[in-house]
C-alpha positions as CSV (number, residue, x, y, z in Angstrom):
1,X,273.5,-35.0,-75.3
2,X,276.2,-37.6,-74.1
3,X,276.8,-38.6,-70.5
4,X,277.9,-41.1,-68.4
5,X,279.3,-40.0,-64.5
6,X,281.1,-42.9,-63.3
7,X,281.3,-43.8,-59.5
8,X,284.8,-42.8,-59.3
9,X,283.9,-39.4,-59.5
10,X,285.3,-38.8,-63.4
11,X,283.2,-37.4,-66.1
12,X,282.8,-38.2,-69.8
13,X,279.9,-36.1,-70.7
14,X,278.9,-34.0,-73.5
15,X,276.1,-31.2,-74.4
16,X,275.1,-29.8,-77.7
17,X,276.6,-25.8,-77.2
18,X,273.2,-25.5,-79.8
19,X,270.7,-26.7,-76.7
20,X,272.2,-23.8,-74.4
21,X,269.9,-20.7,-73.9
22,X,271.2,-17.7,-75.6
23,X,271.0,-13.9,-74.7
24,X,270.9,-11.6,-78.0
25,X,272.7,-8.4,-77.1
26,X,271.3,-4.8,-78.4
27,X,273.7,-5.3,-81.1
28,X,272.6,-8.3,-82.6
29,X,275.4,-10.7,-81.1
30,X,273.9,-13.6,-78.9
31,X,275.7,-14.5,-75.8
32,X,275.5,-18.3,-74.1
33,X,273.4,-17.9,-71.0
34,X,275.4,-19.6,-68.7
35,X,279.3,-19.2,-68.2
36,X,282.4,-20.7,-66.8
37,X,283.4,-18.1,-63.6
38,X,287.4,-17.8,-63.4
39,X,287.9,-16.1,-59.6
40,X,289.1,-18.8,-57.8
41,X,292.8,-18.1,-57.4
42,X,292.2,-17.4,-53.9
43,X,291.8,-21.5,-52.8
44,X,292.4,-23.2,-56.4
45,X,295.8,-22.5,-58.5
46,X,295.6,-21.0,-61.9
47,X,296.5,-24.3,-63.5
48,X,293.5,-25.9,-61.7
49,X,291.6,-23.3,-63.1
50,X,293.5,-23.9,-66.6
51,X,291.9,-27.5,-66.6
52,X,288.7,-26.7,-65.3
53,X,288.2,-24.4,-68.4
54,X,289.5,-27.6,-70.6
55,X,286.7,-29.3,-69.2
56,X,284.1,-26.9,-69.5
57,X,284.9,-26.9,-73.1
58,X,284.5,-30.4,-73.1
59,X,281.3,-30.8,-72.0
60,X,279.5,-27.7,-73.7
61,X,280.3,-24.6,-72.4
62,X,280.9,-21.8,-74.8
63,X,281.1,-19.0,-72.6
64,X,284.1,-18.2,-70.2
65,X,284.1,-15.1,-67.3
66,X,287.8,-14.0,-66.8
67,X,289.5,-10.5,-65.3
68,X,293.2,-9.7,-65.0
69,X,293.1,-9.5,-60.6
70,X,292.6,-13.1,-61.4
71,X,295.9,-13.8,-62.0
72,X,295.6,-16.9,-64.3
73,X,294.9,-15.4,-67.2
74,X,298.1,-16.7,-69.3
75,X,297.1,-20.0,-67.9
76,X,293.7,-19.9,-69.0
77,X,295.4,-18.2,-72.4
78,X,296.9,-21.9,-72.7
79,X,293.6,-24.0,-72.2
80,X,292.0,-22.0,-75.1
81,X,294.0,-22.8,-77.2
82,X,293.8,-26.1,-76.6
83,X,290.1,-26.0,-77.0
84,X,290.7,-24.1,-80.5
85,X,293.3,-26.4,-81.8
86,X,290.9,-29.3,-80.6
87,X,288.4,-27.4,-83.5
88,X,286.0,-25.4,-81.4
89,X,286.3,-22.2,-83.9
90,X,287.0,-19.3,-81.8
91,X,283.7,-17.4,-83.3
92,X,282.0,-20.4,-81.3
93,X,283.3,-18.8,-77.9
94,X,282.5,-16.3,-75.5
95,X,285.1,-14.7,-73.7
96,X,285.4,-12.1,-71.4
97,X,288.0,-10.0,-69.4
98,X,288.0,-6.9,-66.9
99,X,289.9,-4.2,-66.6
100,X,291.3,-3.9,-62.7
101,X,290.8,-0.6,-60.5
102,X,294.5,0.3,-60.9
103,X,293.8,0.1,-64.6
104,X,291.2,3.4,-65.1
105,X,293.6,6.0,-66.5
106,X,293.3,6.2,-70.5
107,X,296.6,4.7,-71.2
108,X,296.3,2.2,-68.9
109,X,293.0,1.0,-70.2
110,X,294.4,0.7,-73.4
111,X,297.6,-1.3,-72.2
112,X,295.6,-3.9,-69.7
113,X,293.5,-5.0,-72.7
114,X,296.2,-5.4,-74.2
115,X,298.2,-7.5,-71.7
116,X,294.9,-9.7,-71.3
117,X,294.7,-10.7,-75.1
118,X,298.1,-11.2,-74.9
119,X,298.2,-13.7,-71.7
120,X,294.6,-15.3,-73.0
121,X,296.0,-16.1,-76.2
122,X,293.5,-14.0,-78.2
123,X,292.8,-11.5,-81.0
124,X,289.6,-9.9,-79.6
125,X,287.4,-10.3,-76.2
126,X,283.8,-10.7,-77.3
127,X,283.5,-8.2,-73.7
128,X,285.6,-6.3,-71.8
129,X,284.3,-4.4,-68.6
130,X,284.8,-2.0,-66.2
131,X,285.6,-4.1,-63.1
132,X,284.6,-1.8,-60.3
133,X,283.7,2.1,-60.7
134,X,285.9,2.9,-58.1
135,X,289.9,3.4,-59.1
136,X,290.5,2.3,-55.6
137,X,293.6,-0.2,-55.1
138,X,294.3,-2.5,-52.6
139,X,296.8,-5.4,-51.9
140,X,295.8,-9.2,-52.2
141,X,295.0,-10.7,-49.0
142,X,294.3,-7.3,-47.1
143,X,291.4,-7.1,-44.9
144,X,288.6,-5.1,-44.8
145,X,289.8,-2.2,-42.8
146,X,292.6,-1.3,-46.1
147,X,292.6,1.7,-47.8
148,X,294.8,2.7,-50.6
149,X,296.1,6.7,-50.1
150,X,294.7,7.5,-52.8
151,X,291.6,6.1,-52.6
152,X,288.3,8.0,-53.9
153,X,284.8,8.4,-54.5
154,X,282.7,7.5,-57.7
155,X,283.5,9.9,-59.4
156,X,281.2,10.5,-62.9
157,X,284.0,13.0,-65.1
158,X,286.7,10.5,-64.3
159,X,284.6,7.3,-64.6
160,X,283.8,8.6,-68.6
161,X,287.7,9.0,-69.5
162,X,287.6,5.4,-68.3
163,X,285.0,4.8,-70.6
164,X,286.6,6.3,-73.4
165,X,289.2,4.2,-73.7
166,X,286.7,1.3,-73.4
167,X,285.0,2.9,-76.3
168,X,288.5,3.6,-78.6
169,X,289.0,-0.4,-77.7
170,X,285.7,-1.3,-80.2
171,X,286.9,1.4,-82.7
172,X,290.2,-0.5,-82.7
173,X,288.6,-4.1,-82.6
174,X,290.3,-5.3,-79.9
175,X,286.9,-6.2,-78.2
176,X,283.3,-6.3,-79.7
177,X,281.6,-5.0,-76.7
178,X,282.2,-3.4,-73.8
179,X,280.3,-3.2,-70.9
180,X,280.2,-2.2,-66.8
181,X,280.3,-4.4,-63.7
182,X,279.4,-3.6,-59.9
183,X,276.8,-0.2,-61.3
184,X,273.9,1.3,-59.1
185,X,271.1,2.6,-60.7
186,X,272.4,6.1,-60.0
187,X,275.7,5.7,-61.8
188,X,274.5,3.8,-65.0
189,X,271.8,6.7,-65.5
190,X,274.8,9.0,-65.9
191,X,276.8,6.6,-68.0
192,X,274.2,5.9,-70.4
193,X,273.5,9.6,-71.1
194,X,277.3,10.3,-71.6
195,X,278.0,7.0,-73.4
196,X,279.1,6.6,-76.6
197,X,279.2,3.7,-76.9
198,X,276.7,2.2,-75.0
199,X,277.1,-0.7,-72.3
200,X,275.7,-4.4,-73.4
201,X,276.0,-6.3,-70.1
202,X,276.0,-5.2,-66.1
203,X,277.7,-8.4,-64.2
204,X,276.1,-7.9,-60.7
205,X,275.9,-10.0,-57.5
206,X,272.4,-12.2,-58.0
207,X,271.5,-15.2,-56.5
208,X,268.0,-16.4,-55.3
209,X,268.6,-14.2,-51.4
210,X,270.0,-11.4,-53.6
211,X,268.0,-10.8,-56.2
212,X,268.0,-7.0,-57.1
213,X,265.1,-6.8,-58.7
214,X,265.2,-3.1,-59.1
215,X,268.2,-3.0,-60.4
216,X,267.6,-5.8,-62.5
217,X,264.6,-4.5,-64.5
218,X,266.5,-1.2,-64.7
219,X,269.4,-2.8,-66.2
220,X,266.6,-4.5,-68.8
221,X,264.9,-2.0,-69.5
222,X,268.3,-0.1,-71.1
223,X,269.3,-2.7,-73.4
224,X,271.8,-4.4,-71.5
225,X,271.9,-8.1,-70.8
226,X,273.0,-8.7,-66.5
227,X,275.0,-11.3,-65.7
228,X,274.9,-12.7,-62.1
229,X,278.4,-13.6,-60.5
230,X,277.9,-15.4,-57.2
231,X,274.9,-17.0,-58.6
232,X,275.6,-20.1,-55.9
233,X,275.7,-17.7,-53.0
234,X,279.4,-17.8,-53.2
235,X,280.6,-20.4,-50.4
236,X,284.2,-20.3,-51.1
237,X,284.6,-16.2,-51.2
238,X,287.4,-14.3,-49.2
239,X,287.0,-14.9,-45.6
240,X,287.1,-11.0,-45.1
241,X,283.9,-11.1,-47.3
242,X,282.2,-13.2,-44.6
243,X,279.6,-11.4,-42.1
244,X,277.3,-12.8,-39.5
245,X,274.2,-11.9,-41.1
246,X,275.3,-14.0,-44.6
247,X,272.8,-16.7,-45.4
248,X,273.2,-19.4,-48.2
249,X,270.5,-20.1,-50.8
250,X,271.9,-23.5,-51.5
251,X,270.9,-24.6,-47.7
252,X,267.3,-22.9,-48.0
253,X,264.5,-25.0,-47.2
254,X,262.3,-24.1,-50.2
255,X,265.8,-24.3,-52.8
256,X,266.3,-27.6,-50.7
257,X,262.7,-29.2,-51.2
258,X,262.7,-28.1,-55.2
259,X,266.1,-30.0,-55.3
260,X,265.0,-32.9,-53.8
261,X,261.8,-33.2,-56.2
262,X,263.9,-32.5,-59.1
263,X,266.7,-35.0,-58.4
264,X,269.1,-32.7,-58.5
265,X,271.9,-30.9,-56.2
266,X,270.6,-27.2,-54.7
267,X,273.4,-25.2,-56.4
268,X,271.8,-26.9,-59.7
269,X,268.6,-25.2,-58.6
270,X,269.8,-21.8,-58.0
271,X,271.3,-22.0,-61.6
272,X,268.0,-23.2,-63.5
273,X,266.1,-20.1,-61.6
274,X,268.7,-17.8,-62.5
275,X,268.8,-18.8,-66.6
276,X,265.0,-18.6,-66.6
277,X,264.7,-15.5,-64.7
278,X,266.6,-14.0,-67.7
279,X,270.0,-13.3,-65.9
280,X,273.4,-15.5,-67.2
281,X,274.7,-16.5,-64.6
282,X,278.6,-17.5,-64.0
283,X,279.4,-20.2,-61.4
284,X,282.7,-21.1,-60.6
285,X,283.6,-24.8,-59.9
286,X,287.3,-26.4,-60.8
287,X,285.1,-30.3,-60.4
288,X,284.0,-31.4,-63.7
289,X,281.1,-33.0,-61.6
290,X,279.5,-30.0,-60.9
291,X,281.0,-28.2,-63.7
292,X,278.5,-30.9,-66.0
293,X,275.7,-30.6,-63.7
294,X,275.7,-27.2,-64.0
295,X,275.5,-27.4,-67.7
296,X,273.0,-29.9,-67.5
297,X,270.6,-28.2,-65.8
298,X,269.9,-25.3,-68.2
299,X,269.6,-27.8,-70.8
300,X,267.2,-30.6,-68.8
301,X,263.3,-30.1,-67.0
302,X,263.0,-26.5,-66.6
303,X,261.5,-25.2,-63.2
304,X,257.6,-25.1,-63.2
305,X,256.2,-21.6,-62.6
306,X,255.4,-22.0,-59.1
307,X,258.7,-23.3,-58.4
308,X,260.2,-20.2,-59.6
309,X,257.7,-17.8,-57.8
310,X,258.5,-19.6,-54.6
311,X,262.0,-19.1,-55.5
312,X,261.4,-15.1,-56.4
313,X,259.9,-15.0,-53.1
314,X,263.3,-16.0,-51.3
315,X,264.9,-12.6,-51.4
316,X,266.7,-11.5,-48.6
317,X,268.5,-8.9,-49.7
318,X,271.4,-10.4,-48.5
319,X,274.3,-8.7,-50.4
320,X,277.3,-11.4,-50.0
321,X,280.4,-9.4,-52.0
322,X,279.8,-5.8,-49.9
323,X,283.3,-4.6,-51.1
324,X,284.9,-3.1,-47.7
325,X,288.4,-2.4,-49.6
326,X,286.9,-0.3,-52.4
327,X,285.9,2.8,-49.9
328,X,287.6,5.6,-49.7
329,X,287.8,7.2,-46.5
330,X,288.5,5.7,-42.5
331,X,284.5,5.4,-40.8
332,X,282.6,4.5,-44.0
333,X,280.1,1.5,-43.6
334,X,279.7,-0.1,-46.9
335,X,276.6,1.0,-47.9
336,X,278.5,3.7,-49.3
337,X,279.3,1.9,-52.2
338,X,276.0,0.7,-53.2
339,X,274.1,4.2,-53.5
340,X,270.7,2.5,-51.3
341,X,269.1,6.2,-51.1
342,X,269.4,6.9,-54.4
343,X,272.0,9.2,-55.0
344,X,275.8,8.5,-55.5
345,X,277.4,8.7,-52.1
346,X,279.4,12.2,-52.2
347,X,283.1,12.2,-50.8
């Protein structure tokens, strides 16, 4: 490893992609264990975003976390292939795209994929998920009260056609794996008996006050590798996503006093505890500061084991990203969504 901060803020930093923790996937392929999050379009522009990828690459990252609702993906199309023209091999990176809740019918699938390769520049996705289960659309900038008219349930028959055309993308080679995002227990237990194909990843909400650790070991336990998003506890998320009873694990005493005995900044904390919990967590940050430091802290001192059971004992079950716009009918709470008794919520 290279680095050298400067005290006007700029970086000139590098890390050895070879010193970054790896996740091997039920098919053999191994997937860096931290990644570059995209979703930031809603307070930093697509070409910020664009540079902060350039940057990323720069210093070590392999691994970057993108989705068409993004809107930047044609920009973030251009930064890669920078980074491949400045000889990073495209087998070296990790790339990953979503397909968007107006995007479930087969033929739509098939065309989003399409437009993201296109816009990103590529030939294949290493992933592609399914975004949300729900085909539930709703305008940028709404608030939590929206509800498309055609909003609808979970509903498993439909969910599988979706899935199908995720499945005809790997026979086609468009992507090498495919895989679901935003799953209960519930619902993956009827994918994965249906499934072709089966899922590699889960991208959840975890951070050290929402940990899911049922959910977690379930999605272990079935071969599939769970990457956290919001693994910072997601300060800069859509104001409608804000509630009163949101705490932040980077301002938690015990994340605050491991911080301080490491050296290190708190979000840097909630990142080491997240690679060695086993999760891959996907911050998002457009300052190559933190960007680096984020890096540099799955490579440098790991946690001690009491450090990380005081950490595992932090969980609040404090669900940050509750997803208000993705119910279905006027008088839901948004439990709904999340299936807490068990069962997929019926219409």
């Amino acid at each position: 490893m290279q680095a050298n901060i400067t005290g006007e803020g700029t970086v000139s930093s590098r890390i050895d992609p070879a010193l970054i923790p790896q996740r091997t996937l039920y098919t053999g392929a191994r997937m860096p264990a931290i990644g570059l999050g995209t979703f930031g379009s809603d307070h930093v522009t697509a070409d910020q975003i664009a540079e902060a990828v350039k940057a990323a690459a720069r210093f070590g990252y392999r691994h970057f976390d993108c989705a068409s609702v993004y809107g930047n993906e044609a920009e973030i199309g251009g930064a890669l292939s920078e980074v491949i023209a400045s000889g990073v091999k495209r087998e070296e990176l990790w790339v990953t795209s979503k397909v968007w809740n107006d995007k479930h019918a087969f033929e739509d699938v098939t065309a989003s994929c399409e437009k993201s390769l296109a816009d990103l520049r590529l030939s294949y996705l290493n992933l592609y998920l399914v975004h949300w289960p729900f085909p539930n659309f709703h305008p940028p900038g709404c608030d939590v009260t929206a509800r498309g008219k055609d909003s609808k349930p979970y509903i498993h028959a439909d969910y599988m056609k979706t899935w199908a055309a995720m499945e005809e993308l790997v026979k086609r080679g468009l992507v090498r794996h495919i895989g679901t995002s935003n799953m209960t227990i519930p619902k993956l237990k009827l994918v994965l008996e249906d499934a072709k194909i089966r899922p590699a990843v889960n991208e959840m909400e975890l951070h050290p006050h929402f940990q899911q650790p049922e959910l977690f070991a379930f999605v272990r336990a079935n071969g599939m590798e769970p990457v956290g998003y919001s693994p910072l506890g997601s300060p800069h998320r859509p104001e409608r996503d804000h509630t009163p009873e949101d705490t932040s694990p980077t301002e938690d005493p015990v994340i605050l006093r491991i911080a301080e005995r490491h050296g290190i900044h708190p979000a840097v904390v909630c990142i080491k505890w997240a690679v060695q919990r086993g999760q891959t967590p996907i911050p998002f940050s457009a300052n190559p500061r933190n960007i680096f430091s984020n890096l540099l802290g799955v490579t440098g001192d790991p946690l001690t084991d009491k450090e990380m059971r005081e950490i595992g004992a932090l969980d609040r079950n404090c669900r940050l990203i509750k997803g208000q716009v993705f119910l279905w009918k006027e008088g839901q709470e948004w439990e709904d969504l999340w299936d807490l008794n068990g069962e997929i919520t019926p219409a």
